[in-house]
C-alpha positions in Angstrom: -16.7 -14.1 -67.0 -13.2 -12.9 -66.1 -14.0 -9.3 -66.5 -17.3 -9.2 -64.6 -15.3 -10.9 -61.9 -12.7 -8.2 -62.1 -15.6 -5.4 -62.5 -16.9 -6.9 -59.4 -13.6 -6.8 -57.3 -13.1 -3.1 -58.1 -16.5 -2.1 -57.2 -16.1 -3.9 -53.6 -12.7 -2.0 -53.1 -14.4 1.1 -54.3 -17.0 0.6 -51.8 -14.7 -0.6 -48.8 -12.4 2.8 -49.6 -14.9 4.7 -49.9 -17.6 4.0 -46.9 -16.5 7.2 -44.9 -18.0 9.4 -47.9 -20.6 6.8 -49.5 -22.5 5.9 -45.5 -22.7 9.6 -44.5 -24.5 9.9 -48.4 -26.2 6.7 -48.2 -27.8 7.8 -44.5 -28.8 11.6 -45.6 -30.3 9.9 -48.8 -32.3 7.6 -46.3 -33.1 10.6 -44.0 -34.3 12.4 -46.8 -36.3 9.7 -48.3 -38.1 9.2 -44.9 -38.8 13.0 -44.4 -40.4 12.5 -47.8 -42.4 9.5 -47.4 -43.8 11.3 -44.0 -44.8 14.2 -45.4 -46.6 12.7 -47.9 -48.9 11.4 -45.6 -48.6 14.5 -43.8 -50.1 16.0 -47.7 -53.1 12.9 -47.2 -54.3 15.0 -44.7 -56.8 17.8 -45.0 -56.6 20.6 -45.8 -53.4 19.8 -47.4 -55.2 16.7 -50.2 -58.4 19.7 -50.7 -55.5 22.6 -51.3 -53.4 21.1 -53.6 -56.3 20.0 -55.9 -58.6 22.8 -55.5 -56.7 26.2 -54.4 -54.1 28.4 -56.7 -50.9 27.4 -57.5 -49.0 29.2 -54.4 -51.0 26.8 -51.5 -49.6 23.3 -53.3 -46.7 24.5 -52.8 -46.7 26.3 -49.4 -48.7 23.1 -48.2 -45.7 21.1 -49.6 -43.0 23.0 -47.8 -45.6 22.6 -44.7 -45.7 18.7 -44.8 -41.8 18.8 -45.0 -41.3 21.0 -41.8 -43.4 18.9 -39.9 -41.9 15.8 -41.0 -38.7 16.9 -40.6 -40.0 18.7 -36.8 -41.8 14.9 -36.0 -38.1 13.5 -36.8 -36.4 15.5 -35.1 -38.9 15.2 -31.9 -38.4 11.3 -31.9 -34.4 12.2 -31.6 -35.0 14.7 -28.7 -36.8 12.1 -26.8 -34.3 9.3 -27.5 -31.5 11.9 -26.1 -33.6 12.5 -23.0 -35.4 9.6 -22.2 -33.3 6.7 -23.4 -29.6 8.0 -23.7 -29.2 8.5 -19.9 -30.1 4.5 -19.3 -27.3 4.1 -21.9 -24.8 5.6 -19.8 -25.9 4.0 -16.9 -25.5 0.6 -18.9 -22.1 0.9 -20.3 -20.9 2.3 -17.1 -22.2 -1.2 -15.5 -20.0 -3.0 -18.6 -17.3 -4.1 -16.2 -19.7 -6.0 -13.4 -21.8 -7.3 -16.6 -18.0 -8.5 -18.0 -17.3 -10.4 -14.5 -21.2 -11.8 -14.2 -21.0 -13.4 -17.8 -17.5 -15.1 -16.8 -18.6 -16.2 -13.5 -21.3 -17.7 -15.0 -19.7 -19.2 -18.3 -17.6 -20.6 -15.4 -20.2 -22.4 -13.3 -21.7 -23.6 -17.0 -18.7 -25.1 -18.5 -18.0 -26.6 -15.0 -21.4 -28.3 -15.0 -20.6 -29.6 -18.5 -17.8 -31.0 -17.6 -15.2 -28.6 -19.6 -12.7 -26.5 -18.8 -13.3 -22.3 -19.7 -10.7 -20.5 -20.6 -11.2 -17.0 -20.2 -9.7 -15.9 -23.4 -12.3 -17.3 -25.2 -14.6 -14.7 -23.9 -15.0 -11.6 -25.8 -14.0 -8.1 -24.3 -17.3 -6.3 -23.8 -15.7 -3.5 -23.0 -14.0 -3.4 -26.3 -17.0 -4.1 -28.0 -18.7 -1.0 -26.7 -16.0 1.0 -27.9 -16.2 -0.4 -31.3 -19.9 0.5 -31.5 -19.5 3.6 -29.7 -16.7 4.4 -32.0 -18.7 3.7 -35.3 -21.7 5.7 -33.5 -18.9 8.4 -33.3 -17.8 8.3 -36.7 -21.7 8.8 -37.4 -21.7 11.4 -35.3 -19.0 13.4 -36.2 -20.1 13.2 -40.2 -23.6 14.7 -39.0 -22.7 18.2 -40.3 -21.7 16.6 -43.6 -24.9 14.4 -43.5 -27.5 17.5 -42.5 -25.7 19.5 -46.0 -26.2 16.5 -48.2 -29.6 17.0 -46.7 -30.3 20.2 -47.4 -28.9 19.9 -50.8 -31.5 17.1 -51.7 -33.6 19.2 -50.4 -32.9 22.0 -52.6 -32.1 20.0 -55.6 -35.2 17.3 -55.3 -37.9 20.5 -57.4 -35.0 19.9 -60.1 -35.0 16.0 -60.6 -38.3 15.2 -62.8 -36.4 17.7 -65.3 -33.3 16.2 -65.0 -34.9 12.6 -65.6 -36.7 14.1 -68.5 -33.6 15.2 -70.1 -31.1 12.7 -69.0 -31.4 10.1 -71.8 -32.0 11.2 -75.4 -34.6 7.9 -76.0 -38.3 8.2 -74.6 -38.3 4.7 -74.1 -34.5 4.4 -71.9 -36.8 7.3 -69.7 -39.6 5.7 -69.3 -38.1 2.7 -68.2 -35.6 4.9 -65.7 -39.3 6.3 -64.8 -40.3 3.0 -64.2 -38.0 1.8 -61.9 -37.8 5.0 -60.1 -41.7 4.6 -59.1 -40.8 1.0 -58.5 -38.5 1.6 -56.1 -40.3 4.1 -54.5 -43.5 2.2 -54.2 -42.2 -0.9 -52.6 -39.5 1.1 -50.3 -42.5 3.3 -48.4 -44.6 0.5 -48.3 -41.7 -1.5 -46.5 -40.5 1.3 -44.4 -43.9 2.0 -43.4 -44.6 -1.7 -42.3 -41.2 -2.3 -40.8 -41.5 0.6 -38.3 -44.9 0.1 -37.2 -43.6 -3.4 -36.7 -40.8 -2.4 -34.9 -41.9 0.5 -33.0 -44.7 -1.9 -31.7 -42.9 -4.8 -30.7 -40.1 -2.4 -28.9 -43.1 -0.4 -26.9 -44.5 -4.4 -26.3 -40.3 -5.6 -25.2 -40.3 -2.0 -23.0 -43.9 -3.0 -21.3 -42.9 -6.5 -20.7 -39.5 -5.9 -19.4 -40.8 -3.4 -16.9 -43.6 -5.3 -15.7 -41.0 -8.4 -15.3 -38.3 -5.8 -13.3 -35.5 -6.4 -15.6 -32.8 -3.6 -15.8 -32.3 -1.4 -18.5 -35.8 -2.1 -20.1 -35.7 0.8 -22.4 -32.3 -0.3 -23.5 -33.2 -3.4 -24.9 -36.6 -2.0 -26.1 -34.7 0.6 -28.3 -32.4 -2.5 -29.1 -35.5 -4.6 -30.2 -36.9 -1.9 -32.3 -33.3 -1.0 -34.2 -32.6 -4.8 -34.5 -35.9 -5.1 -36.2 -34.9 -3.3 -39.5 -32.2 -6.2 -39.3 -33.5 -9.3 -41.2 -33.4 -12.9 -39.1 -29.6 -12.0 -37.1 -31.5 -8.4 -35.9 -34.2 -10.1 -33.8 -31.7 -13.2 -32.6 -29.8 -10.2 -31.4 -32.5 -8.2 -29.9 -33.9 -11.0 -27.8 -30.3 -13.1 -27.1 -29.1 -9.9 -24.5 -31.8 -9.4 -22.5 -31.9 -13.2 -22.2 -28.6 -13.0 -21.1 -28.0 -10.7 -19.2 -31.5 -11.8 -17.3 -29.8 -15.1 -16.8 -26.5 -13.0 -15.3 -28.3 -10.6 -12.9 -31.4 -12.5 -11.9 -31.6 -14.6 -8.6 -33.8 -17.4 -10.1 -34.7 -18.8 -13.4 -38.3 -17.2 -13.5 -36.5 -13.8 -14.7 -34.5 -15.6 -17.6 -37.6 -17.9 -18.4 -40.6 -14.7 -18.5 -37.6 -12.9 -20.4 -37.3 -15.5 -23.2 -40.9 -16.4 -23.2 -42.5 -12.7 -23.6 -39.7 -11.4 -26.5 -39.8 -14.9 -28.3 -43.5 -14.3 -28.1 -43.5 -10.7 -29.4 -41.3 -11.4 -31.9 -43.5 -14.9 -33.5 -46.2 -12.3 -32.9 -45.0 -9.3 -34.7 -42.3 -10.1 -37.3 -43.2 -14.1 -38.0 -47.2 -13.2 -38.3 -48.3 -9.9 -38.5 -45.2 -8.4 -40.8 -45.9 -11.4 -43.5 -49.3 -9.9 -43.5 -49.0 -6.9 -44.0 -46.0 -7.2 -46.3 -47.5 -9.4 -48.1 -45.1 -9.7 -51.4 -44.3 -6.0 -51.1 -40.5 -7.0 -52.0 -40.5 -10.7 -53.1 -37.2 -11.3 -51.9 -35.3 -14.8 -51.0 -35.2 -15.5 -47.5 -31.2 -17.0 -48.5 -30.3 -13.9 -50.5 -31.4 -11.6 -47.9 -29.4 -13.4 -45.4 -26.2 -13.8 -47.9 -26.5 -9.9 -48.6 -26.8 -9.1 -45.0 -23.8 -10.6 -44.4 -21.8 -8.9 -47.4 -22.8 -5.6 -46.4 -22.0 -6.3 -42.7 -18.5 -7.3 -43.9 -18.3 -4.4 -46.1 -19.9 -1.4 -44.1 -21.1 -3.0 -40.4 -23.9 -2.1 -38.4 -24.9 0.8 -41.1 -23.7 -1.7 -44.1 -27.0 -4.1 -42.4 -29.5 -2.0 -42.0 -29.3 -0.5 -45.2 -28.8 -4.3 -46.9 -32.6 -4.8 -47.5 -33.2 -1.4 -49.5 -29.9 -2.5 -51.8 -31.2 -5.5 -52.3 -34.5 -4.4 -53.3 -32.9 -1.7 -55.7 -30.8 -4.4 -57.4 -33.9 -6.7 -57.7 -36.0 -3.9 -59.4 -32.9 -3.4 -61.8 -32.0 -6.6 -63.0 -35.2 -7.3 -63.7 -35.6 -4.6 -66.0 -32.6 -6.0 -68.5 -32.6 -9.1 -70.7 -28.8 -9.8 -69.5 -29.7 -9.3 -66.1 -33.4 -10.6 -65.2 -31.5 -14.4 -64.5 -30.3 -12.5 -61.4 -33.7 -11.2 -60.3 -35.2 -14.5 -60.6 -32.3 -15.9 -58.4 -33.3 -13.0 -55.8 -36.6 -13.3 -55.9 -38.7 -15.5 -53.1 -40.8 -17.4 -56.0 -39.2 -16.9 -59.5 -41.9 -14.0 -60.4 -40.3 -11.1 -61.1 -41.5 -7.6 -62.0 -42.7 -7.5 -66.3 -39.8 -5.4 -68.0 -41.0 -2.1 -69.5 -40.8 -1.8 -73.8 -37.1 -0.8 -75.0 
């Protein structure tokens, strides 16, 4: 018991000391995953699924190296339209910070005052400073984009190498299989979810973005693009996502309709899209407690922040698939899983 508490300790400080190198790795790893998992649909689609079966060896492998560059383009499109579409109404937005920073204190004011209470403006967070603490971990991002794009291309160059690796990394057939095994596990279950969980997001941000325009709030693609990052967030992502434009409808609108069609239509969405349709379509892709999710969330928000979050569901899953692979371990998949059925472990 000692020892695995003290194993445990060193691997969080290894982490904490070592998230300037491990997030950079952790997000080109992601980037490449997802240029994968595209391009494999990309492959679904003819000719590419008639080639690979049916022409000589050199078209599988151009049509593969095809699917990849327009993956990889599709990506990189998506970026390019962020940058010029929704980047400018970011700037606008922060430069607004201060006359948001007085609104929300002039109205925490009035509130308290109605209560009864006193406000004390210390209380009140700085969201100036908080913008530079997010802009500041977007710019530590940024900066290690050079570093992420070689770890990419590396992958990249590497990934034609890894079934022969695998083959050859244990000397047992049946310690490969089972690393086999969990590989495909893994893989299954994580394009399944990222699939689902950005069709779920991308549709209820284009829902928050043709609500929120039709309603005249500010900054509507702003909190659309908020709504559909948040979404990759378990339970705190869409609290978040639909708590700003709430408030800040409360701070800049004359009335209480704004506030009230605000709340009402994202509440709405988000019942619609991530409480019914995502369940749905899920189904028990992960089979993941709702409590572990939310403890490990936290952890990794502790430990890494905004990035440490987001990628919280995939490490979960990972360590679900893992421990449930090992007689020592499978007590702990059980623990993490939403119903005590875990994946069967593979022969030793």
């Amino acid at each position: 018991m000692t020892n695995g508490i003290i194993v445990f300790t060193g691997i969080v400080i290894l982490l904490w000391f070592g998230r300037s190198i491990l997030i950079p790795l952790l997000v080109a790893i992601f980037l490449w995953y997802l240029i994968n998992a595209i391009a494999a649909y990309f492959r679904k689609i003819l000719p590419f699924s008639y080639c690979v079966k049916n022409c000589p060896t050199f078209w599988p492998g151009f049509f593969n190296i095809l699917s990849i560059l327009l993956s990889a383009t599709s990506l990189c499109w998506l970026l390019y339209a962020f940058a010029t579409q929704i980047n400018p109404m970011f700037s606008e937005f922060v430069a607004r910070i201060p006359e948001i920073q007085s609104k929300l204190i002039s109205f925490s004011t009035y509130l308290f005052h109605q209560l009864g209470l006193t406000f004390d403006i210390n209380m009140f967070p700085n969201l100036t400073d908080i913008v530079k603490t997010v802009g500041s971990s977007a710019a530590n991002i940024a900066t290690s984009f050079g570093m992420i794009l070689i770890y990419i291309l590396f992958l990249f160059v590497e990934q034609s190498t890894f079934h022969k690796k695998l083959n050859n990394l244990f000397e047992s057939k049946s310690k490969t299989n089972k690393f086999k095994f969990i590989i495909d596990s893994f893989d299954k279950n994580m394009k399944k979810y990222l699939f689902v969980k950005t069709i779920i997001a991308a549709a209820t941000g284009i829902g928050a973005y043709i609500w929120l325009r039709i309603i005249g709030l500010e900054f509507a693609g702003v909190w659309a693009f908020l709504v559909f990052i948040m979404n990759y967030i378990p339970t705190i992502g869409s609290i978040v996502a639909c708590a700003m434009p709430i408030l800040y409808a409360l701070i800049s609108g004359d009335s209480v309709n704004l506030p009230i069609l605000t709340a009402g239509g994202l509440i709405a969405l988000e019942i619609l899209f991530g409480n019914i349709l995502d369940p749905k379509f899920m189904g028990k892709t992960l089979n993941l407690s709702t409590l572990a999710i939310l403890i490990n969330l936290v952890f990794w928000g502790l430990l890494w922040g905004i990035a440490g979050m987001f990628f919280s569901v995939p490490i979960l899953a990972a360590i679900f698939i893992i421990t449930a692979q090992f007689d020592s371990t499978r007590w702990i998949a059980v623990l993490l899983s939403t119903d005590g059925q875990i994946p069967e472990k593979t022969e030793d």
